[in-house]
N, C-alpha and C positions, 0 to 999 in steps of 0.2 A: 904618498902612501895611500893605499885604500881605505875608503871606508864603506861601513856597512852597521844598517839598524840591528841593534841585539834586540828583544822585549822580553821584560819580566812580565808573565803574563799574571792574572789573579792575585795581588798584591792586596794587602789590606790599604787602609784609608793612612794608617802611619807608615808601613813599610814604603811607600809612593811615596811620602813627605819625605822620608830617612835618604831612599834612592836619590831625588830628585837633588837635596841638597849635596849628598857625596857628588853626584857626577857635577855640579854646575860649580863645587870648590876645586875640582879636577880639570875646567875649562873645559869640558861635553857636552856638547848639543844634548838636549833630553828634551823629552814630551810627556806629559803625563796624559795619559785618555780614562773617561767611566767607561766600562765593560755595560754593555746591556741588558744584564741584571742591576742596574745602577745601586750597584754594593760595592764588587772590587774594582782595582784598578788596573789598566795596561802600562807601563813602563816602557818608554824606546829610547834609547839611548844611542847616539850616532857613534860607531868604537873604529879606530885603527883594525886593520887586517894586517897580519903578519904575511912576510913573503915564503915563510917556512911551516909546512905542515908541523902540526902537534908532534912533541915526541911519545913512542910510546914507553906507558910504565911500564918498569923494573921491575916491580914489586912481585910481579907473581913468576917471575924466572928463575930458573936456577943456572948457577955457573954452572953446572954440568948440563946442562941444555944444548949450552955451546950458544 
């Protein structure tokens, strides 16, 4: 299966900590980077690709739409 980097970009200093241990209890490559305001953080996490396009939402259909 494919993969391909996501990033959370602009992350606080805990949101990166929080990130970083979900994907690595998940067994996910991640990276955490300082952003060059060295304030936030960047987030890249290496994810699965799907072989199937998104489906689209329902929600704004109507059954008379067809």
């Amino acid at each position: 299966m494919k993969e391909t980097w996501f990033h959370h970009t602009d992350c606080t200093t805990q949101q990166a900590e929080d990130l970083v241990a979900t994907y690595r209890a998940r067994g996910v490559k991640v990276e955490r980077s300082l952003n060059p305001d060295y304030i936030t953080w960047t987030v890249s996490a290496r994810l699965p690709e799907g072989n199937n396009p998104p489906r689209t939402s329902r929600v704004w259909q109507s059954k008379a739409w067809g």
